[in-house]
N, C-alpha and C positions, 0 to 999 in steps of 0.2 A: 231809612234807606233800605228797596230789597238786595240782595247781593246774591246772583245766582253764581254758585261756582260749579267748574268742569273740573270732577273731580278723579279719585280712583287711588291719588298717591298718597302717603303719610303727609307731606305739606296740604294737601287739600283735608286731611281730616283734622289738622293741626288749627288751620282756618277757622274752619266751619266752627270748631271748639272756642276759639277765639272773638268771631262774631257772635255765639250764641250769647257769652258771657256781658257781652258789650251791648247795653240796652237801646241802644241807637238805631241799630242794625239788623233787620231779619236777614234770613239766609236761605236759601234753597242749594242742597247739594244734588247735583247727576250725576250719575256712574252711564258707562255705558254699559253696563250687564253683561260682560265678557266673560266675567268671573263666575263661576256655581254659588257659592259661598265667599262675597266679599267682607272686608273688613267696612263696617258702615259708620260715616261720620256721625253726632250729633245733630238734631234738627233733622228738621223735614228733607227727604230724600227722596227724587225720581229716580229711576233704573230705564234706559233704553236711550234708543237714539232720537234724533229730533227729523231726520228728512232731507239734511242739506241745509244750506244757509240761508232760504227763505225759509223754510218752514222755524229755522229756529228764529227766526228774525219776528214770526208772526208769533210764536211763543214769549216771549221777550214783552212785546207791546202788550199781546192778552194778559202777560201777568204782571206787567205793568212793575217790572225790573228795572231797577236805579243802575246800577252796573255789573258788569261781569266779571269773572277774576278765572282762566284759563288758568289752572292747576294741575293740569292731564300729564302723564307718562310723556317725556320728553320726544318720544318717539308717536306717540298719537298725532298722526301730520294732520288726517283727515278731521277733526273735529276741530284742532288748534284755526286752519282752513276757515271753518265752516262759521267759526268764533270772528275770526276777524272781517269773513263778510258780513256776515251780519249787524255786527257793531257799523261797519260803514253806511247798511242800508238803514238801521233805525238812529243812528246816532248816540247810540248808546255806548259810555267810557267802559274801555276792555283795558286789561292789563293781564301779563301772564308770567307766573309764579311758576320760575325753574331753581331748582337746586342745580348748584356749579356741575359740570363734568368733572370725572376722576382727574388727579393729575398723571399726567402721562408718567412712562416709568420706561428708562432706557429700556431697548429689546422689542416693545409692543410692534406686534403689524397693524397697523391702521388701515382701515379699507372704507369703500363708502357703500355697499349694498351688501346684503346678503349672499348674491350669488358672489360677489369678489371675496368674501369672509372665507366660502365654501372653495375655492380655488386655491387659494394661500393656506387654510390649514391641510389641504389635502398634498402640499409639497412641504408639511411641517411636521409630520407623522402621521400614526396609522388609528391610533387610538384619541377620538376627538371628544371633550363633555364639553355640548350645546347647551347654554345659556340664554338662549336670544330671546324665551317664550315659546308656547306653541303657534302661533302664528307666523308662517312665513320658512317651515319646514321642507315645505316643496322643497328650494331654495337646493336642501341637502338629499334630497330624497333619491336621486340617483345617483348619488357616489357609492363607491365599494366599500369607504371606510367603515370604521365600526365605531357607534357615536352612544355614548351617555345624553341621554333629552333629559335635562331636568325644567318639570311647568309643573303650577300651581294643578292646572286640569288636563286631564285624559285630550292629548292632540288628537285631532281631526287629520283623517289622510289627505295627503301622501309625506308618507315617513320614511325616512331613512331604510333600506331591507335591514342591514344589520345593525339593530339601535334593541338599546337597553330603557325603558320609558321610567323616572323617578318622579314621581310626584310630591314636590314639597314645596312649603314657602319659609322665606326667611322671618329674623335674622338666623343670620350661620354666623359660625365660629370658626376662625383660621383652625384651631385641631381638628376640626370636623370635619374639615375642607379639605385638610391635608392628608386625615385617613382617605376620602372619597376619591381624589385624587390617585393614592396610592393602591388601595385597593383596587382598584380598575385599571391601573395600566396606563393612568393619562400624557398622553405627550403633548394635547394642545386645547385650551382653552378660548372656545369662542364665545365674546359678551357684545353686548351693546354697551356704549358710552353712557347709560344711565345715570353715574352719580348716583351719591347719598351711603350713607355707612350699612345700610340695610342687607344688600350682597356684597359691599366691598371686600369681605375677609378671602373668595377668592380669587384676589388679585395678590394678599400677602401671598397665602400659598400655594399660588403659584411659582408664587418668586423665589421662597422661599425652597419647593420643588425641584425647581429648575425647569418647568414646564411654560413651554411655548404659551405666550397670549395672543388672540388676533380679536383687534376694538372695533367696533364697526362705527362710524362715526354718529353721531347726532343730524335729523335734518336740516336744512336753514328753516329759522323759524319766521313767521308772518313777521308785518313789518309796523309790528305795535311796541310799546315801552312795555319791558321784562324787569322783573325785581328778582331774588334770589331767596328773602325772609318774610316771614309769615307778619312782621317787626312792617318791613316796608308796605306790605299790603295793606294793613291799617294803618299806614299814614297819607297813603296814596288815597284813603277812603276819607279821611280827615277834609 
């Protein structure tokens, strides 16, 4: 069977490791190529996008794909989209591989877009470290506040005037998070609901700070069966 996966997260490289091992199964993993330098699964890997949900749909049949396994950034709406048309137009079995959301934690502001993220910390303090990725900065880009941007890569304007830019990737460590935290003056931490222990350390300390969190929610996802473990995915392929 081939198994294209839509990749980019540590469950999608955890996969692709999985099916390598498993003689039954080829694999193709895709990144969308957002990243300079991403961490790349085992097995054969494309980088880019596909065109929208016909063109991935004629990709699928030209390569003559068993099924798909949607493992993207919980937040990747557009490809998750583009995944389930396409399985409609070719018929081809999709399933998509999310890790649980955080468990919420009395105090959180929940909010559902970026620009409500940027209204609620901006009546939450003065001093904000953005979490959300470089994508989607606009969002803050005209506030007065003064913001910590921590991204994997150098953001693309328009950015915050008063912003600090950290480039790094996880995993953190809650003391890490707690000096970064401290060091800077933070009063309010904005994330996305991602899930996974990867960034979760700072949500301890936060907590542990006593600095403000504001979650921005998850989207609703297409309307295909979801599994959670990498365990599920090979049995769904079974």
């Amino acid at each position: 069977m081939k198994v294209l996966v839509l990749g980019g997260t540590g469950e999608a490289r955890a996969l692709a490791a999985a099916l390598e091992a498993c003689q039954d199964h080829a694999v193709v993993s895709s990144l969308a190529g957002r990243v300079r330098d991403p961490r790349l699964p085992v097995g054969e890997v494309r980088v880019g996008g596909f065109g929208g949900p016909a063109k991935l749909a004629e990709w699928l049949v030209a390569h003559q794909v068993d099924a798909v396994v949607d493992a993207t950034h919980p937040f990747a709406e557009r490809i998750s989209s583009s995944a389930a048309h396409a399985a409609q137009l070719t018929g081809i079995p999709l399933i998509m591989l999310r890790r649980p959301g955080w468990t919420p934690r009395p105090g959180w502001h929940w909010v559902d877009s970026l620009d409500e993220a940027c209204a609620v910390a901006e009546g939450l303090g003065e001093r904000i470290f953005l979490t959300t990725g470089r994508q989607g900065l606009a969002a803050f880009a005209g506030s007065s506040r003064w913001f910590l941007v921590r991204c994997v890569d150098p953001p693309d304007p328009p950015v915050p005037a008063r912003s600090e830019v950290l480039l790094d990737r996880g995993p953190y460590t809650v003391d890490g998070e707690l000096d970064l935290l401290r060091s800077h003056h933070i009063d309010v931490l904005v994330t996305k609901d991602s899930g996974g222990p990867l960034t979760a350390a700072k949500l301890d300390a936060a907590a542990e700070s006593g600095t403000a969190v504001v979650v921005v929610r998850r989207p609703v996802p297409p309307d295909v069966a979801v599994v959670e473990t990498v365990e599920q995915v090979m049995a769904w392929l079974r």
